[in-house]
Structures are given as C-alpha cells and as structure tokens.
C-alpha positions, 0 to 999 in steps of 0.5 A: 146929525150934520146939521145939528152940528152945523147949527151948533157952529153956527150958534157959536160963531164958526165958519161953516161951508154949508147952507146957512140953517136957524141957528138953534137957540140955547136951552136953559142950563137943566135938564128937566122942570123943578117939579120933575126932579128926583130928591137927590143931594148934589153931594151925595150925587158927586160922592157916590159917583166919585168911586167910579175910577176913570182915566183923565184926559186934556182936549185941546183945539187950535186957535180958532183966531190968527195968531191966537193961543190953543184951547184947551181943558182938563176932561175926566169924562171921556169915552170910545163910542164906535169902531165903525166908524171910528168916534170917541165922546167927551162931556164938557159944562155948557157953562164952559169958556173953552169949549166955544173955541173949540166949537169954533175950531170945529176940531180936538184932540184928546191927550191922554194923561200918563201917571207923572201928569198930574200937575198938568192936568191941575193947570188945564182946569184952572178957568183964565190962566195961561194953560199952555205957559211952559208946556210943550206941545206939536201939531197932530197931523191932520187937524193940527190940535196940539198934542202935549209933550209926554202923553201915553196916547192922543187922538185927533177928532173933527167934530162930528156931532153934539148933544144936550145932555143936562147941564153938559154938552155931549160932544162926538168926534170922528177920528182922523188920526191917532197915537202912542208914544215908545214904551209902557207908560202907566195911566193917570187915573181918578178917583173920589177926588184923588190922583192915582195910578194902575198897578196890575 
C-alpha cells in the first residue's frame, strides 16, 4: 500500500522521502468499457441513493506551497474503516481541482459539520472561490490542517493509502489526532438533496 501511495504522490507532484518508483499512469475516468455497463439512468442512480441519509463533513489540507491558501471541500462520502489500526476514508472526483493539493500536502483533516453549518458546507463546494474567506480556522496538532471553527468533531490524517474506485478516488487516512469540542452538538445531515438535522 505504501508504494501505491508513493506513487500516486509522486504522480501529482509531491516530495516523498522514498526511492523514486514508475509513476503510475492516470486511468480514464470509468470504471468498466461501454459494452460492460449495466443500463442504469444516472438520474435514477443519484435519485435512489439520495434516501440514504448521511452526515457531511469538510476535508481540509495546508497549503501545499509557502505561503500559500489551504485546501479544502465539502465531502458527504466519508467513512471510519478500521480500529486497529486506526483509518477513516473518504471518496473524492478524480475530476476534483483540490484534492491534488491535498495529495500534495500528503496529509487532511476532516471536520465534521454540526446542524447550524450548513451555509459553510455550500461555500466549500463551490469550485474557484476563496473557500476560507471569513472562515475561521486553527491548526490540528500533528499535521497542521485546519480545523474550522465550531464543528462537533475533527480528524487529523496522513495519507495512508489511495484506490481507484470509478470516476472516484477512494482515499485512506491514518489517524494521528482527534477531537470533540465542549457540549452536545447536533449533526448536519444529508438527504435527497436537502440539509437537515438529528433528532432522537
């Protein structure tokens, strides 16, 4: 897995301490040929998924330049993966303009969005803006990605591994750091294209 990672780094451009390996070529952006298809109408597919309620979540980097912005994006596809050792995943587009930063970067945190974030969430997914204009943000302690004022909970993450998935890439992080902030604090959630929050 390392040298996967390795090579997907390498790929986008990133300083890596290990030897220097093939750098892997980048695949077409499907997952199986025209004539492999099942006859699913992406409508249909986005519209039947969308009852699946989800939680919402930012994944942020540092900058991957001196001086330069963070990175960062709205994510609804994130995920725990294992306890021991301790891994969360997320999914992102191979078509995606920020994940190369945070490729770069080699390290992310996920912030984990609470009910009232809604109109923070909508800004980091616009593409080109200045996502952190006016939003306040702290270092996580080990990798310094920013952690965003006022969320429930945040995750700092190296990048452990990274897998093809389709048209998505499907990113694995090894925790190093994590955190709650004081008091209850009710979750933004997601559903068939709607904000919402839990209520027991």
């Amino acid at each position: 897995m390392a040298a996967t990672v390795v090579r997907y780094l390498r790929q986008v451009g990133a300083p890596t301490s290990a030897e220097p390996v093939e750098a892997l070529p980048r695949p077409e952006l499907r997952a199986v040929g025209e004539d492999e298809r099942a006859p699913l109408d992406p409508g249909e597919f986005r519209r039947v998924l969308g009852h699946f309620a989800s939680g919402v979540t930012i994944v942020t980097a540092p900058s991957d330049e001196p001086d330069g912005p963070p990175a960062g994006f709205a994510c609804q596809s994130f995920s725990s993966l294992s306890l021991d050792p301790p891994l969360v995943a997320f999914m992102v587009a191979r078509t995606s303009t920020t994940w190369p930063r945070i490729a770069a970067a080699g390290v992310f945190c996920v912030n984990i969005l609470g009910a009232d974030q809604g109109t923070v969430c909508r800004s980091f997914a616009v593409s080109g803006a200045d996502k952190f204009a006016g939003v306040e943000h702290d270092p996580t302690p080990v990798t310094g990605s920013p952690v965003l004022a006022g969320v429930p909970a945040w995750i700092d993450c190296t990048i452990h591994a990274v897998h093809t998935g389709g048209d998505h890439l499907i990113v694995v992080g090894k925790v190093e750091a994590l955190g709650t902030a004081d008091g209850e604090c009710s979750p933004l959630l997601f559903h068939q294209g709607k904000f919402g929050r839990f209520e027991a």
